[in-house]
C-alpha positions as CSV (number, residue, x, y, z in Angstrom):
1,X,18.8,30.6,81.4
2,X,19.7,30.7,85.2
3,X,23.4,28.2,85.2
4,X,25.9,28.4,88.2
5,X,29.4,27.8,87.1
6,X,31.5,26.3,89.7
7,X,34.7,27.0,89.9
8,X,35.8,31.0,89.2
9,X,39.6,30.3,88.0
10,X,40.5,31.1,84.8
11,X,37.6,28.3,82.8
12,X,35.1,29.2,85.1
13,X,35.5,32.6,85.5
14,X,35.7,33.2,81.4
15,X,32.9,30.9,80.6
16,X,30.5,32.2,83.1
17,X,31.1,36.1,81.8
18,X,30.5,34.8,78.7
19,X,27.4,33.4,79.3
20,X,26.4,36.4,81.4
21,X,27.2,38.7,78.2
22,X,24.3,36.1,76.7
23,X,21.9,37.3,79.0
24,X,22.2,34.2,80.7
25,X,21.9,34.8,84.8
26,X,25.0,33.6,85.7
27,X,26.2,32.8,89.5
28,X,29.7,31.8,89.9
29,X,30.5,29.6,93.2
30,X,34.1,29.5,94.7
31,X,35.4,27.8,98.1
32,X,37.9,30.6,98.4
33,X,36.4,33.5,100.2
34,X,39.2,35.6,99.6
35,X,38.9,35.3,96.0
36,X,34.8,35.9,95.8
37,X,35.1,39.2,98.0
38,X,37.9,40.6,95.2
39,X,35.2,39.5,92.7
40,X,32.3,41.4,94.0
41,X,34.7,44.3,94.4
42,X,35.5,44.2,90.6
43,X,39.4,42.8,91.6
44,X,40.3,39.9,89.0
45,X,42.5,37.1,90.1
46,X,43.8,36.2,86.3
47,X,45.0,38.6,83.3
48,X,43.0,37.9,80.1
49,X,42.2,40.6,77.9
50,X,39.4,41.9,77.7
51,X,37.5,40.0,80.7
52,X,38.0,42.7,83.5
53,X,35.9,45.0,81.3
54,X,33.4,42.0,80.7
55,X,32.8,41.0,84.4
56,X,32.5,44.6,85.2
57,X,29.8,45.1,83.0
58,X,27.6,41.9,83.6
59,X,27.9,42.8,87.3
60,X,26.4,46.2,86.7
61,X,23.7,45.0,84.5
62,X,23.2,41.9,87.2
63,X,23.8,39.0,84.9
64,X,27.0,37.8,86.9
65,X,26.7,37.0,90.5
66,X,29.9,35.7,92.7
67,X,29.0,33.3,96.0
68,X,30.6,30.9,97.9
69,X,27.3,29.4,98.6
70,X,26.5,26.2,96.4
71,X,23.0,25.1,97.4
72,X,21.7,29.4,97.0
73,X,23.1,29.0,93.2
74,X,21.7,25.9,92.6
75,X,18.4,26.9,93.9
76,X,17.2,28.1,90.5
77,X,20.1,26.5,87.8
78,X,19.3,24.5,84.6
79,X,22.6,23.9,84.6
80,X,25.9,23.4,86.6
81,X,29.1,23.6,84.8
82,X,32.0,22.1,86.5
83,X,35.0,24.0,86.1
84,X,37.4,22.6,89.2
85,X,41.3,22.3,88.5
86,X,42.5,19.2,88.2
87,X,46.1,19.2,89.1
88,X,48.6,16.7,88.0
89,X,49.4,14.3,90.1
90,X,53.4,12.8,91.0
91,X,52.5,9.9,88.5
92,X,50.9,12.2,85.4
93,X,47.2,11.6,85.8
94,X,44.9,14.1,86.6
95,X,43.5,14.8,90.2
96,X,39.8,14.4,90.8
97,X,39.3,15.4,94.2
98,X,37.9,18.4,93.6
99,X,35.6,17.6,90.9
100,X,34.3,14.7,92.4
101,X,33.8,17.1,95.9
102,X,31.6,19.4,94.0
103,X,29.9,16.1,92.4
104,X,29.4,14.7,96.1
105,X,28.0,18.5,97.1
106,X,26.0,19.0,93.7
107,X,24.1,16.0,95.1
108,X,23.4,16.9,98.5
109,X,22.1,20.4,97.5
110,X,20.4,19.9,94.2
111,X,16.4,20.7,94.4
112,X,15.5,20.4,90.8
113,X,16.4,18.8,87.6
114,X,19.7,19.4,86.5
115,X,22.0,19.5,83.9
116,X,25.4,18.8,85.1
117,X,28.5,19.8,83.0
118,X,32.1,18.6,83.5
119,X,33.6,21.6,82.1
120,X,37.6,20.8,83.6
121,X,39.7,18.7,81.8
122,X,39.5,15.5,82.9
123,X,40.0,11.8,82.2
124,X,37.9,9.6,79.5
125,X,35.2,8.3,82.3
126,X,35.1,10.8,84.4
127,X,31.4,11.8,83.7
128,X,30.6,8.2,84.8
129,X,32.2,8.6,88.5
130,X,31.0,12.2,88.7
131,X,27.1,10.4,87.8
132,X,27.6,7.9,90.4
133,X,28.7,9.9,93.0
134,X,25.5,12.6,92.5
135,X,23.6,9.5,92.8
136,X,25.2,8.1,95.7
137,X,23.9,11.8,97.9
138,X,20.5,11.5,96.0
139,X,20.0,7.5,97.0
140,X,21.3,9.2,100.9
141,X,18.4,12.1,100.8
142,X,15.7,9.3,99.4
143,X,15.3,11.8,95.9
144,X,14.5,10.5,93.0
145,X,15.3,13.8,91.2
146,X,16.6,13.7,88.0
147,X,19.7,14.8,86.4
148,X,22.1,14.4,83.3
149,X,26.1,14.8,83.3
150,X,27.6,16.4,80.1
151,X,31.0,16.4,79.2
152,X,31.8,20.1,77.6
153,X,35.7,20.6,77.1
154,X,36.9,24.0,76.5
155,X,39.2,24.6,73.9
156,X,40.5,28.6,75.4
157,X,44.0,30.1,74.3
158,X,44.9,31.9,76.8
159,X,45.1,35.4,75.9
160,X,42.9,35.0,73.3
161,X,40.1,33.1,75.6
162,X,37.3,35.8,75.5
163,X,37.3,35.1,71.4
164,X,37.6,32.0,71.5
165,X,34.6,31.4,73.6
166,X,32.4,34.1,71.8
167,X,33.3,33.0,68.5
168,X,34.3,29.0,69.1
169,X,36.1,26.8,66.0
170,X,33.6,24.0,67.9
171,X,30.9,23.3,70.9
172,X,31.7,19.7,71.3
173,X,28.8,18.1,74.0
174,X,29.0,14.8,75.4
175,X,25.6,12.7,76.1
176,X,23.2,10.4,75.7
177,X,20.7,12.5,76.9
178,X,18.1,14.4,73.9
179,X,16.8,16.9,76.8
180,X,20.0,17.5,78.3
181,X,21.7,18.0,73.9
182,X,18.6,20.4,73.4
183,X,19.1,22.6,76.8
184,X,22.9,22.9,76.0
185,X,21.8,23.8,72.3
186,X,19.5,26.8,73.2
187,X,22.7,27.4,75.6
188,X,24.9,27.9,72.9
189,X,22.9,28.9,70.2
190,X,23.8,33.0,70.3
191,X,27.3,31.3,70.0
192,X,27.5,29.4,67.1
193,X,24.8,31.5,64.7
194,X,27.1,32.4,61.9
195,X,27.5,28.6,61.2
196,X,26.6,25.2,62.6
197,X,29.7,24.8,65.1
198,X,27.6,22.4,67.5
199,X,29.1,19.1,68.0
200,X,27.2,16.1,69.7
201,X,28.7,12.6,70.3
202,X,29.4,10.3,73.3
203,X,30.3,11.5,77.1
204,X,33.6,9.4,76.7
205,X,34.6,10.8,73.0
206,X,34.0,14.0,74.4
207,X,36.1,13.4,76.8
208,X,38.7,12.1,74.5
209,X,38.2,15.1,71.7
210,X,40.2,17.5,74.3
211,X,43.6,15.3,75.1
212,X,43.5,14.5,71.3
213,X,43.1,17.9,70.6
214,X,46.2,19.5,72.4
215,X,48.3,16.8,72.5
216,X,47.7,16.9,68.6
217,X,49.2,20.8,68.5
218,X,52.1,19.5,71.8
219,X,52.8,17.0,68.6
220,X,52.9,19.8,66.2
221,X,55.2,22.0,68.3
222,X,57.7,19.1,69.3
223,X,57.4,18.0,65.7
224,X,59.2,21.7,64.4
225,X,61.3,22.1,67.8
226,X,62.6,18.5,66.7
227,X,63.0,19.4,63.3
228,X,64.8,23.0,64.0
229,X,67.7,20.8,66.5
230,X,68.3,18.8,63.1
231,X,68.5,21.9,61.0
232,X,71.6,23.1,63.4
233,X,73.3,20.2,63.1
234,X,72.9,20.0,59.3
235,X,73.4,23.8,58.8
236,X,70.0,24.2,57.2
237,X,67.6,27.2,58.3
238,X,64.5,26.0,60.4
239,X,62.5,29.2,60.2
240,X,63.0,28.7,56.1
241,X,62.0,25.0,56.6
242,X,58.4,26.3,58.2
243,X,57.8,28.6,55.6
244,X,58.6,25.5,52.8
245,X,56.3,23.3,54.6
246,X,53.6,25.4,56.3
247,X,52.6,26.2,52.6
248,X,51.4,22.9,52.1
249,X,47.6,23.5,53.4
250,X,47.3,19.6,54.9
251,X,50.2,21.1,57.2
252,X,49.4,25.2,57.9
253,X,51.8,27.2,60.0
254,X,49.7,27.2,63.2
255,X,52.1,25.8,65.7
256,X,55.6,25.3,63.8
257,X,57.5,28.0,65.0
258,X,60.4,26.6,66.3
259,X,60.9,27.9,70.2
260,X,61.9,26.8,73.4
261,X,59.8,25.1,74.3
262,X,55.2,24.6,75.4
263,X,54.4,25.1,78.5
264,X,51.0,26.5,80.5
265,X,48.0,24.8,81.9
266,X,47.0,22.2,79.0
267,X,49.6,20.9,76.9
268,X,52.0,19.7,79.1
269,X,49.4,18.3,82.0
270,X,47.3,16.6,79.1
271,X,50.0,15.3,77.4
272,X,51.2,13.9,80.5
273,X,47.7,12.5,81.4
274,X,46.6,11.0,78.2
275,X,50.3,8.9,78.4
276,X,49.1,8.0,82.0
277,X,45.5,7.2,80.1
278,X,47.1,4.9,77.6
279,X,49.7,2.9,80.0
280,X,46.2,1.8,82.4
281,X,44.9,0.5,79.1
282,X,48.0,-1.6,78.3
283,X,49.1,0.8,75.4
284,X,52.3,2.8,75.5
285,X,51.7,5.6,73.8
286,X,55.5,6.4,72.1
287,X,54.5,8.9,69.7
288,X,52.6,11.1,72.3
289,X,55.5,10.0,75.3
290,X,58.2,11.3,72.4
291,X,56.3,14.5,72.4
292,X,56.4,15.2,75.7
293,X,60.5,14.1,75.7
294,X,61.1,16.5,73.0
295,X,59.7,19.3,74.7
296,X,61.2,19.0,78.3
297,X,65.0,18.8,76.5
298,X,63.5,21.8,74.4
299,X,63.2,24.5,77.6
300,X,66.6,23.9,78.1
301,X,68.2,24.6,74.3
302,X,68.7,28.7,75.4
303,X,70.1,27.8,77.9
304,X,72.6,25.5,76.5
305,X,73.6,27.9,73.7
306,X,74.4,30.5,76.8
307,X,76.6,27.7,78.4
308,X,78.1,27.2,74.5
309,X,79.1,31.2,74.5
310,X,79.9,31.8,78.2
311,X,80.8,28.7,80.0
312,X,79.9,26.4,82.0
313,X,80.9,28.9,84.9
314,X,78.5,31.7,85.0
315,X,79.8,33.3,87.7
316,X,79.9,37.1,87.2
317,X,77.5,37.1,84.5
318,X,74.3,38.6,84.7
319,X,71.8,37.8,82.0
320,X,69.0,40.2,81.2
321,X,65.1,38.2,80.5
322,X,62.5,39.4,78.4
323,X,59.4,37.4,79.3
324,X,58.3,35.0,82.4
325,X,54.9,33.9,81.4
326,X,54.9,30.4,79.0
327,X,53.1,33.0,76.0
328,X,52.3,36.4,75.6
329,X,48.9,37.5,76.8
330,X,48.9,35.9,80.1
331,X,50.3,36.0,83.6
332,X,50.4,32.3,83.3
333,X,53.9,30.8,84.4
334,X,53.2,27.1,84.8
335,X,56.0,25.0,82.6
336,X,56.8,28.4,81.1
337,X,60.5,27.5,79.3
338,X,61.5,31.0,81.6
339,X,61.7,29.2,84.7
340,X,63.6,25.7,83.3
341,X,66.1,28.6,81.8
342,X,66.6,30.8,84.4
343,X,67.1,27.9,87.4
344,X,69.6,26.7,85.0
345,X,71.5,29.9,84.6
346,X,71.4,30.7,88.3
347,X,72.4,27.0,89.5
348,X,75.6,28.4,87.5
349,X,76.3,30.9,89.0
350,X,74.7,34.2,86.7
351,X,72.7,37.3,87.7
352,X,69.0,37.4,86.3
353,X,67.4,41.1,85.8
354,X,63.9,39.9,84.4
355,X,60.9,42.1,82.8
356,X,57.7,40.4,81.7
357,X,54.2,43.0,81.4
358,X,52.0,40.8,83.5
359,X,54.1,37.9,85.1
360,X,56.3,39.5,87.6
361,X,53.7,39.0,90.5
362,X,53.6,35.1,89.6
363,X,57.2,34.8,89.3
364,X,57.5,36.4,92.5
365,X,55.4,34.8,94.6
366,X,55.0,31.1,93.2
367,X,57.1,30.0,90.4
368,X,60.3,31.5,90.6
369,X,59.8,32.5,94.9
370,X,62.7,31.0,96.5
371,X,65.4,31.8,93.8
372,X,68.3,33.9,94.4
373,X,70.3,36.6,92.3
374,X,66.8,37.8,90.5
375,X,66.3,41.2,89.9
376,X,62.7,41.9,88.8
377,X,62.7,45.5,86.6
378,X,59.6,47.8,85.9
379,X,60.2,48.1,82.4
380,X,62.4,45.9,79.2
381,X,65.5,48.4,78.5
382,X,66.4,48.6,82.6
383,X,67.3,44.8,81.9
384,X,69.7,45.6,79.7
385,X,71.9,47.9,82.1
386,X,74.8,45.7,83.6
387,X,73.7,42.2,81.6
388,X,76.4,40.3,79.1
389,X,73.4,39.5,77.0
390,X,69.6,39.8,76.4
391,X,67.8,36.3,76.5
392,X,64.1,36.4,74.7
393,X,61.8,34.0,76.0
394,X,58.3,35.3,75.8
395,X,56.8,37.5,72.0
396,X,55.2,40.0,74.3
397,X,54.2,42.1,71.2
398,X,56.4,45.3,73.1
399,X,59.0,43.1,72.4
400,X,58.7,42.9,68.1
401,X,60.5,45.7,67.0
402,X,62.9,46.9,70.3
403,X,65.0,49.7,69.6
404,X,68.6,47.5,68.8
405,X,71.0,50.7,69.3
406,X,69.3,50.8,72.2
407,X,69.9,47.6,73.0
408,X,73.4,47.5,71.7
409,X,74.3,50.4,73.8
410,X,72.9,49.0,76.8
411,X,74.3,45.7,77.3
412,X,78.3,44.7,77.9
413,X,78.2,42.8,74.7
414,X,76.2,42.8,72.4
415,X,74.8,39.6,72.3
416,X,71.0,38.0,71.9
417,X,69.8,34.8,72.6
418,X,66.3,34.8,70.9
419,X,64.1,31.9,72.5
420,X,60.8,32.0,70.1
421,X,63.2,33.1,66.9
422,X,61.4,37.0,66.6
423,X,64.5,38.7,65.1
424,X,65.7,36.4,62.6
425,X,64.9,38.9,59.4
426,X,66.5,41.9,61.3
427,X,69.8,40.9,60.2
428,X,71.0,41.3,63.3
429,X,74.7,40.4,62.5
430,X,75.5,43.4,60.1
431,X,73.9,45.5,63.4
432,X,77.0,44.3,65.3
433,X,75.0,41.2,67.3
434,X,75.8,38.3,68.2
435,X,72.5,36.8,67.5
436,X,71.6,32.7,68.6
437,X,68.5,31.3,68.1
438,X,66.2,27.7,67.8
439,X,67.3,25.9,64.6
440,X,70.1,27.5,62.7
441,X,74.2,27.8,63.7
């Protein structure tokens, strides 16, 4: 099939070399012409693994083409995924502007029938204003063409995204349309051959199926975090607790490891949303507004349990980081717990010497840009020269099994504040640590 994907951040730019790797003839469009030329010179804006070697490949073997021209992709496209951000706005809703611009251009360029796929995240009736508003150009150029809107939500882990897309858990498509749930079959038909994974229903429960679905695992996580506070206070063990209640099957142990916190692209701005989504239908959502609660009080728990040890003066401290980005896999920094932590810390006073494998650049230049008495370190043992304590906050894998005499050697005192609770069977205390983590004294 010939399909433009507009949009080449991190959905578009994943689900187009995906479809490419089909044998699909994939074109992706961007605005940015900054960020095309890099593409068409093999540079990738976003870590994933495995994807560089992916685009690479389709390029050579001309399946993937990058353009900032819209109407020359279009020219010969069945279909047209959406794949837009949609930022959250000051009051938690999501920000249409830019998929209702490449609606309004989708319709002023269009030539031939179309299949048009909201692909972004975006609010339950979205598909509706994105139909009206190709319509709107269409009734302007006198065409009576015809076309269908789709809703298609992704369901990518970061880090694990080129998996999850070649092998999904679900294709869920949105529409009313029989041509348009055949096309989109035959799309993702080399996908889903080992078993029926293809899900059809409504545009709007479409729509839906994505906020439930992640602010179903935000629940989960807030859920355990919540759980592991009580476990302090009681003197119970929460990483025992998980493994007591992620045996029971109805419950698993996806998503109850108690941490410091969710951030990233989805959970938080989804959760947000789909509270925002409930209020302008006269519900308030206090299960789902709890959630979110839980979690913004979570980022700060390290934190608080370095204030407990040190002080609340933190001047003359300097605190060594391993991990910036919200999870390992990813340069992603957006609501990482890193950031809440470390603003903290350094509002008091401390010294930060930070390491993260991929993250450094984003902390650098967006998330953390601005911040003093940072020292960013090319590998994880030069944090530990000079620091009062190592502070975990991201389970890069390089961080599973560190070397403790190293570690113990390095730093002023030997103490660890472990942020996604990776060292709690190391025994740590009969090592000589002082060892803190989420959900036990």
């Amino acid at each position: 099939m010939n399909i433009t994907v507009i949009g080449s951040g991190y959905v578009g730019l994943v689900s187009g070399t995906c479809f490419a790797e089909m044998g699909n003839r994939v074109t992706c469009v961007d605005i940015d012409p900054v960020k095309i030329e890099k593409l068409n010179q093999g540079i990738i804006p976003i870590f994933e693994p495995g994807l560089e070697t992916m685009v690479l490949k389709n390029v050579k073997n001309e399946n993937l083409f990058f353009t900032t021209e819209l109407a020359e992709a279009l020219q010969n496209s069945e279909i047209a995924f959406i794949a837009v951000g949609t930022p959250m706005g000051d009051d938690g809703s999501a920000d249409l502007q830019y998929v209702l611009a490449v609606a309004k251009s989708i319709g002023q360029s269009m030539q031939k029938r179309l299949i048009v796929v909201d692909k972004s995240t975006v609010p339950i009736g979205t598909a509706d204003k994105v139909k009206a508003t190709i319509q709107k150009e269409l009734d302007l150029r006198n065409s009576d063409l015809e076309f269908d809107v789709v809703s298609n939500p992704e369901f990518l882990k970061e880090g694990a995204a080129i998996a999850d897309f070649m092998k999904p858990d679900r294709v869920v498509i949105g529409t009313e349309s029989d041509y348009a749930k055949e096309k989109m079959k035959q799309l993702y038909h080399p996908f889903c051959m080992s078993r029926d994974r293809f899900i059809t229903m409504d545009v709007r429960s479409a729509e839906m199926t994505k906020y439930a679905a992640n602010a179903m695992l935000a629940t989960k996580i807030s859920f355990m975090n919540e759980i592991a506070n009580i476990c302090e206070k009681v003197g119970a063990d929460a990483n025992q607790v998980r493994i007591g209640i992620g045996s029971d099957q109805r419950i698993g142990y996806s998503f109850i490891y108690p941490g410091a916190g969710y951030g990233g692209s989805c959970f938080p701005k989804d959760v947000k949303a789909l509270t925002k989504i409930a209020k302008e239908h006269d519900y308030h959502a206090k299960l789902i507004t709890s959630v979110e609660e839980v979690n913004d009080a979570q980022k700060l728990v390290i934190a608080q349990k370095i204030i407990n040890r040190f002080g609340e003066d933190l001047t003359g401290f300097t605190f060594g980081i391993w991990g910036l980005a919200f999870k390992p896999g990813t340069d992603d920094m957006r609501e990482a717990p890193a950031i809440y932590v470390i603003k903290e810390l350094v509002s008091r006073g401390a010294k930060i010497k930070a390491y993260d494998p991929k993250a450094v650049h984003e902390a650098k230049e967006h998330y953390l840009k601005g911040v003093q008495n940072i020292t960013y370190v090319s590998s994880k043992y030069d944090v530990l020269k000079g620091s009062d304590a190592l502070v975990l906050l991201t389970e890069w894998k390089e961080f599973r099994s560190p070397d403790f005499e190293e570690i113990k050697s390095q730093l002023k005192t030997p103490v660890i504040f472990d942020g996604r609770n990776q060292y709690n069977t190391f025994n740590l205390q009969e090592k000589g640590f002082e060892y803190y983590q989420i959900g036990k004294k």
